[in-house]
C-alpha positions, 0 to 999 in steps of 0.5 A: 530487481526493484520496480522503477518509475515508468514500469508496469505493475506486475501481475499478482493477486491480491485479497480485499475483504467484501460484505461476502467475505474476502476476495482476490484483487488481481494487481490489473484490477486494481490499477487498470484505467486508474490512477492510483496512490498505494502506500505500503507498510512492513505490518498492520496495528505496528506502531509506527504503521498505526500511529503515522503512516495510515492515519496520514492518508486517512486524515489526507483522503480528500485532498489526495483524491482531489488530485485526480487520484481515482483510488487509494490503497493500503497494502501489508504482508498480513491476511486480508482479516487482519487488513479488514480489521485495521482499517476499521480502528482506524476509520480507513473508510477511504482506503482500500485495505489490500492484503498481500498475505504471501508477500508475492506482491512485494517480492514481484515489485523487488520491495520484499523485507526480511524482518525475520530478525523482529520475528515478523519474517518476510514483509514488505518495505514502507513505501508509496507509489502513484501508477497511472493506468498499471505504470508506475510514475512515482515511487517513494521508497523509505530508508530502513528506519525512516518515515518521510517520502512515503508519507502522505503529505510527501505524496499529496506534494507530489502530486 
């Protein structure tokens, strides 16, 4: 079952990379007392991921975070070495680059992606989301093959 508006953020863990090497972020630490935007990606370097979707949220950092969002973060179904190294060639100083290696997460919020057919096996779908203290109050899921509400701009209108 897919996760909707006015639910919680279910418990997993997640990696971040940290000056002492990588890291678990559980999903209560991330989201606990904050009001956070999480967009997520089907890969980190794709082309549609590195060109669009997180140059978007880099390019509109200040303002969604003028919004009252204490916190932005990238998530993919990579490891957290690639994640770290993303979000380093794209100058993501503003984002948290959130690993989810196993797709656990994914599958937890009901948004896994079977890309198997691509030879990128399981994954996540493009979406975002705005939680507020660990509950959901917007969710923007893309259509297979599109990049529109998980946008940054779309996020920043929404906020």
């Amino acid at each position: 079952m897919t996760i909707q508006a006015g639910d919680r953020i279910p418990e997993a863990t997640l990696s971040v990379m940290t000056s002492e090497g990588p890291a678990p972020l559980p999903t209560s630490e991330l989201f606990g007392g904050k009001r956070v935007v999480l967009f997520s990606v089907p890969g980190a370097f794709t082309p549609t991921c590195s060109a669009k979707h997180l140059p978007g949220f880099v390019e509109h950092a200040d303002e969604i975070l003028a919004k009252g969002v204490d916190q932005i973060a990238c998530m993919a179904v990579n490891d957290v070495f690639v994640m770290n190294a993303w979000g380093k060639s794209a100058n993501a100083e503003s984002i948290s680059m959130v690993a989810d290696g196993n797709g656990e997460f994914a599958r937890a919020l009901g948004l896994e992606l079977d890309a198997s057919g691509f030879g990128m096996g399981q994954r996540s779908q493009r979406f975002a989301l705005i939680a507020d203290d660990g509950v959901v109050t917007k969710l923007f899921v893309e259509a297979p093959g599109e990049f529109r509400v998980s946008a940054a701009e779309h996020v920043l209108s929404e906020l």
